[in-house]
C-alpha atoms as one frame of an Amber mdcrd trajectory, in Angstrom:
protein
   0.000   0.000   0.000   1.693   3.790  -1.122   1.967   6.389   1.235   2.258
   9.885   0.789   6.061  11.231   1.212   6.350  14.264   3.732   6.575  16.778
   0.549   3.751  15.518  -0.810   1.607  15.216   2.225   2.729  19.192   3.102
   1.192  20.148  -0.966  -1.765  18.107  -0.711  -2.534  19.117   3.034  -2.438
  23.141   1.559  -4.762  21.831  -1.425  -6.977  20.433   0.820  -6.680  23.379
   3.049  -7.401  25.750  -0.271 -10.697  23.680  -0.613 -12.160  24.964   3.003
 -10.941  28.701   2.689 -13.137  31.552   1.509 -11.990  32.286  -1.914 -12.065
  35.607  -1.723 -10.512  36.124   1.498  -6.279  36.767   2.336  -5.678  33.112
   3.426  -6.950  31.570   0.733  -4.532  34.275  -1.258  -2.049  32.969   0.488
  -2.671  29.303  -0.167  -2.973  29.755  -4.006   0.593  31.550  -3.480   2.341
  28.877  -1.753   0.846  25.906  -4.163   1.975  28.228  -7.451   4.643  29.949
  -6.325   3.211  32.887  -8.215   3.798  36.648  -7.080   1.144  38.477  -5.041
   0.054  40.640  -8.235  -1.383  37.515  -9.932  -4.792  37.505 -10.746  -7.281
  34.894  -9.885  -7.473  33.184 -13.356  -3.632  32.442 -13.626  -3.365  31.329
  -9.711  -5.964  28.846 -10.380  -4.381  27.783 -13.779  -1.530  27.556 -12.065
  -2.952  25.350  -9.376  -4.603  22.571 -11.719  -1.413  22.650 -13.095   0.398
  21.727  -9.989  -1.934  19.439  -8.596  -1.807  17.457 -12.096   1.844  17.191
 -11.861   2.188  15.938  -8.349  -0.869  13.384  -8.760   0.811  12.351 -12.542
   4.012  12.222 -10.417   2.412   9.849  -7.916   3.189   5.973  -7.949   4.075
   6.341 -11.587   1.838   7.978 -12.897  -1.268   5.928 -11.556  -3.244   8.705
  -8.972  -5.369   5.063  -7.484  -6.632   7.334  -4.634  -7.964   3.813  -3.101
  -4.544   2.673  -2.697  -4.050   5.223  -0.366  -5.450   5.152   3.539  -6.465
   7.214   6.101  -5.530  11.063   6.228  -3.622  10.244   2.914  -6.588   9.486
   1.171  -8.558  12.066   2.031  -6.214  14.616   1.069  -6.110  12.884  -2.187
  -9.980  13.010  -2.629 -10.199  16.707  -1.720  -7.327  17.457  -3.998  -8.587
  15.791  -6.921 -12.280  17.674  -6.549 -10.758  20.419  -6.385  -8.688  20.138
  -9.047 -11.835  18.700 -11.167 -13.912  21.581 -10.184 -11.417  24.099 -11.404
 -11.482  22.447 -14.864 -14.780  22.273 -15.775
């Protein structure tokens, strides 16, 4: 059964944490920021851009390439699930 490295737990914890903040308020500012690395003077279409982006990397870069969010337990997997939603949402 994977398991999510430290790095990857820290990114997925702050897309998880981007899910439950008001996205129009500072923090969630801050949590686009930190996910993108993007300056303070983007604008809300290119930090969210940039934050599918991101996500689809690190899941792509996840047990090869296979994102099997069931393969995952516990606080791991739900971190997944929330980051993949959000992710989904974004795209559509």
């Amino acid at each position: 059964m994977p398991a999510l490295t430290q790095e990857q737990r820290a990114f997925f914890t702050l897309v998880r944490d981007a899910v439950t903040a008001n996205p129009f308020g500072r923090e969630r500012q801050e949590i686009d920021l930190k996910i993108t690395g993007l300056s303070r003077d983007t604008d809300i279409d290119q930090r969210i851009d940039g934050m599918v982006k991101q996500i689809t990397a690190r899941f792509s870069a996840l047990e090869g390439g296979r994102a099997d969010i069931e393969a995952y337990r516990g606080q791991d997997r739900q971190i997944l699930k929330a980051s993949i939603l959000f992710a989904f949402f974004h795209l559509f």
